[in-house]
C-alpha positions, 0 to 999 in steps of 0.5 A: 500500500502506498503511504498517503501524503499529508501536508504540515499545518500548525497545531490548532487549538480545539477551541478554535476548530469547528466539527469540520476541522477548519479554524474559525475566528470570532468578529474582533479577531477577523477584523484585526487579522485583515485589517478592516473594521468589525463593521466591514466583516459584518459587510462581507458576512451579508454580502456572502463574501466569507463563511460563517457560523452561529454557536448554540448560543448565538455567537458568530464564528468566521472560517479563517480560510474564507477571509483570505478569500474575501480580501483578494 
């Protein structure tokens, strides 16, 4: 059987990682990370520009992956 290739990612932090295994960032930190203000992700949320998803208790989390998409 031929091994299967992985690729090296840093350690992620289980808080941080949603059931899918992509690492989600709330509001405060998507807006530090890019650059923009709080104002602009919640843009891009209604826009459909970056992913997202609400925890049972209604807070928002940003797939860290869509919002380097959203910036080019």
């Amino acid at each position: 059987m031929a091994k299967a290739s992985t690729t090296f990612s840093p350690p992620l932090s289980s808080a941080n990682e949603s059931a899918e295994g992509r690492v989600t960032v709330n509001i405060l930190q998507a807006s530090e990370r890019c650059g923009v203000s709080r104002r602009t992700i919640y843009n891009w949320m209604a826009k459909g520009k970056i992913q997202y998803l609400r925890t049972a208790g209604g807070a928002i989390r940003i797939f860290e992956d869509s919002l380097w998409n959203s910036t080019r």
